[in-house]
C-alpha positions as CSV (number, residue, x, y, z in Angstrom):
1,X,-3.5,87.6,-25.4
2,X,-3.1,84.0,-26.8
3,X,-6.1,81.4,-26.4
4,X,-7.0,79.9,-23.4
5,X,-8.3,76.5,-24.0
6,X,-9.9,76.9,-20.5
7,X,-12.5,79.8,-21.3
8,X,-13.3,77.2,-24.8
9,X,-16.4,75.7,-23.2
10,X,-19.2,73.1,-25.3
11,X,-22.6,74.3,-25.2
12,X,-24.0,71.8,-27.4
13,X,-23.5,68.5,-29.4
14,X,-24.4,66.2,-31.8
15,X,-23.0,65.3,-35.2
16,X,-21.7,69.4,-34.7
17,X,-20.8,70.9,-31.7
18,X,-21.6,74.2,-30.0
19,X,-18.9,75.7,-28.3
20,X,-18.8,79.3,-26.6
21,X,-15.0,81.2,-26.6
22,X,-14.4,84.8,-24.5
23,X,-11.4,86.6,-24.9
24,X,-10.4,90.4,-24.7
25,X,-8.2,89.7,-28.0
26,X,-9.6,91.8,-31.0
27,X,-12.0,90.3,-33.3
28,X,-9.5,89.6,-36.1
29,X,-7.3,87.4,-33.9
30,X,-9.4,85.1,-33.5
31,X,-10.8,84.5,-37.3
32,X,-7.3,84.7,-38.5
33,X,-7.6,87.9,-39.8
34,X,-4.6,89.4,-38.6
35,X,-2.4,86.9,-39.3
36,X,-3.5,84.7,-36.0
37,X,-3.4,82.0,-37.9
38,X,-4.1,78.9,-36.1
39,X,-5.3,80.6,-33.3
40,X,-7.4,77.0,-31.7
41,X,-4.8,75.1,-32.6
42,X,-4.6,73.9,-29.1
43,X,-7.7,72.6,-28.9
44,X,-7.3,69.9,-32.0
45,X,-8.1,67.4,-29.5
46,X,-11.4,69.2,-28.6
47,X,-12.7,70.3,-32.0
48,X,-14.1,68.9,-34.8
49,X,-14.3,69.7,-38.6
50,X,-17.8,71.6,-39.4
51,X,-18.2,72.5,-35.4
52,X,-19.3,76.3,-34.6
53,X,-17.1,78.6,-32.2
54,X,-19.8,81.5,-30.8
55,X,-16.6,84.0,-30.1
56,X,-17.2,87.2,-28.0
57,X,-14.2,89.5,-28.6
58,X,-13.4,93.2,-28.9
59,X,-12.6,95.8,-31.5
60,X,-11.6,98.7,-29.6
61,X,-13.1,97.8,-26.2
62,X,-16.0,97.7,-27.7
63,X,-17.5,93.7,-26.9
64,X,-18.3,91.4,-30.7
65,X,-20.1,88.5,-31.2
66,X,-18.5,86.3,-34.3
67,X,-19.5,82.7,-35.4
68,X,-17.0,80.7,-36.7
69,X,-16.5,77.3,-38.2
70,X,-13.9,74.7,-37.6
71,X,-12.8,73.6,-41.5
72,X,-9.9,71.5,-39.9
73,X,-9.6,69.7,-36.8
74,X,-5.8,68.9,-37.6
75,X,-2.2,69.6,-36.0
76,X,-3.2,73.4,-37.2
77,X,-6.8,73.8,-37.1
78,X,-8.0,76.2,-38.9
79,X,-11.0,78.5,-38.4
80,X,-13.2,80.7,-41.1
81,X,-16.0,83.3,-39.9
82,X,-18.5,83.4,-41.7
83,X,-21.3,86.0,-39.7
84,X,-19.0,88.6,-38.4
């Protein structure tokens, strides 16, 4: 499944925002991990550089929590975990 800007949705803000993202996709899609490289790049306009994406995913139907954070809020933005 590819990202769905609409189930991206802010949960707080300030100088860095909050944002909450659910998807069925497998953890490592999301981080990048398989090769998803670029997987928010749809939401550039939405996303800032140092923001923090709360991701709930799966890994074998099993539900994950991940935090990431937004290093680039550019054409391709690009997303690290870093509590996985």
């Amino acid at each position: 499944m590819a990202f769905a800007i609409a189930d991206l949705k802010k949960v707080a803000g300030g100088a860095v925002g909050i944002w909450h993202y659910s998807t069925t996709d497998a953890t490592g899609t999301s981080s990048g991990q398989t090769g998803e490289s670029g997987y928010f790049t749809n939401a550039t306009s939405e996303l800032k550089q140092n923001d923090i994406i709360i991701v709930v995913a799966s890994t074998g139907g099993t539900r994950t929590v991940d935090i990431h954070v937004v290093n680039s809020a550019t054409a391709a933005t690009t997303v690290t975990t870093i509590i996985g």
